[in-house]
Steps between C-alpha positions, in 0.01 A plus 500: 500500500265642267244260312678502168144366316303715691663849362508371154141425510446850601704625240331283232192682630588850505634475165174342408342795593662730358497344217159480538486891592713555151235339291197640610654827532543591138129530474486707793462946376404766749212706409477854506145532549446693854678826645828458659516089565501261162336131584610225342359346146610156306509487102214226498486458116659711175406853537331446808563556915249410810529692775288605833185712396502645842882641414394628200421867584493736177340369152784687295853525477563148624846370461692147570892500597664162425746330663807721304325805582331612153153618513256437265129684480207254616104591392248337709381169338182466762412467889356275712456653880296212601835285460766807573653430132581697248657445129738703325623521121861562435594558197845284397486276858592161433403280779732237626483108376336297762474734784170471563348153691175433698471448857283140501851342595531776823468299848486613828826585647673511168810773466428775330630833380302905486697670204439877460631771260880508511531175517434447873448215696323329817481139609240358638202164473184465423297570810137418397340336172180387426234573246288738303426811652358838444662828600304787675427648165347193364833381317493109384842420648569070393698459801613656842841526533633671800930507526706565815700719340596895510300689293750852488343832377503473123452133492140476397480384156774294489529095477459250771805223377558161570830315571508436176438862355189466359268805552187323678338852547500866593532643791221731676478725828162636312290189533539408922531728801701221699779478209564419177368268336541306143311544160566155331608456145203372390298791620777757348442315109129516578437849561767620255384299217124702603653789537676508147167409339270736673746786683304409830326155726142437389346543855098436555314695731159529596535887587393450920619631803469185778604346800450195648173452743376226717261261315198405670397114566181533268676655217793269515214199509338667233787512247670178584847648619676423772694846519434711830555779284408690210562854380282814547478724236597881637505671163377452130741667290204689204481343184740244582415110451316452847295780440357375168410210668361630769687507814430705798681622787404268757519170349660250604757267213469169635615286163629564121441196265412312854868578601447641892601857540636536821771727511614784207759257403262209388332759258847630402561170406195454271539830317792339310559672149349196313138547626514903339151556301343148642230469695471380869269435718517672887279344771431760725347596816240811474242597779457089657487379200758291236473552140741448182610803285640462204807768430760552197867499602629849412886581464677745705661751331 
């Protein structure tokens, strides 16, 4: 005889789901913003849709299609490659009550649902989590997410939702070569809310080509770092902030602000958008010898 409890649990949880499915799904649009294939945006706020920068093909005649099939024009609000996001303003696009959560709550092996334009849906759980990370493009990303789920064509740009339909993030084939991965909540509000005061992410850069290089014993004993590593400098870009200060092709980055530089990532990391126009100071490596330089942080346009 069949389990009598058992199928009613499953029930329950299907109709959970879609439940769950129905509630996150009214802030789920399709954008028309590439040739042939929309991707997938949700109404974040009034007036406004996130989608996938990388999906985002033309700069002009943008449109969204909501869920009863009427299409509205969309402008572009701003861009941010570095985290594959993009904003949109709608005119006259309410945004759904509540829809939107944060992941903080999201556990490993938790249930939960890909939505794309249409609505469509996958199930899956949360594969990987852990902490801050940065994206190839030197992206601040608070948290890496990584679901087991199907990500179908058109499905970039649209939420990652828990079992509870709260929208915990959006959903990216742009950001990781081995799948899709998660842009939290947290880091959606943050480069929105930057986005609609500037139009684009504050970004510092020293204006350098590098790579990373093996550091030698003495040098390493002569700055006090520990790193094995450090990054050569292959190209001075002319007139940018390096070259005011003085750095040559051939030296060596061993430190910022006595933070090690050992990989692009580390220096990535401290060219955040807060230390535009300050000064810093770069230990470097020229010719045998190790001497401080003192550089302003430039912003890259």
């Amino acid at each position: 005889m069949p389990n009598t409890n058992s199928a009613s649990a499953l029930a329950a949880l299907s109709n959970d789901l879609a439940a769950a499915v129905e509630r996150a799904g009214a802030a789920v649009v399709a954008v028309n913003g590439r040739p042939r294939t929309p991707s997938t945006g949700i109404i974040w706020r009034h007036g406004l849709v996130v989608t996938t920068d990388h999906t985002l093909r033309q700069d002009d005649e943008v449109t969204i299609t909501r869920g009863d099939d009427s299409t509205l024009p969309a402008t572009i609000a701003g861009r941010d490659p570095s985290t594959d996001l993009a904003l949109l303003r709608v005119n006259g696009l309410d945004a759904p009550l509540n829809a939107i959560g944060d992941s903080t709550s999201l556990r490993l092996g938790h249930i939960v649902l890909a939505l794309g334009r249409g609505v469509t849906a996958s199930l899956g759980v949360v594969s990987a989590i852990s902490g801050p990370w940065r994206t190839w493009r030197g992206g601040a990303i608070d948290q890496y997410i990584r679901p087991d789920v199907a990500i179908y064509t058109g499905f970039s740009g649209g939420p990652l939702v828990n079992a509870q339909g709260d929208i915990v993030g959006i959903n990216t084939s742009g950001l990781s070569r081995g799948g899709a991965v998660t842009i939290p909540v947290s880091t959606v509000n943050r480069v929105v809310d930057e986005l609609l005061s500037r139009g684009h992410i504050a970004r510092g850069y020293l204006g350098v080509g590098m790579q990373p290089v093996r550091l030698p014993e003495g040098a390493r004993s002569a700055s006090a770092v520990s790193s094995e590593t450090a990054l050569i400098v292959l190209s001075v870009e002319n007139g940018g902030p390096a070259d005011k200060a003085g750095i040559l092709i051939g030296d060596v980055l061993i430190a910022m602000d006595q933070t090690p530089l050992s990989d692009v990532d580390d220096l990535q990391a401290a060219l955040s958008g807060d230390r535009i126009g300050k000064p810093a100071t770069l230990k470097v490596l020229r010719a045998a010898a190790v001497l401080d330089v003192n550089v302003v942080i430039g912003e890259r346009s």
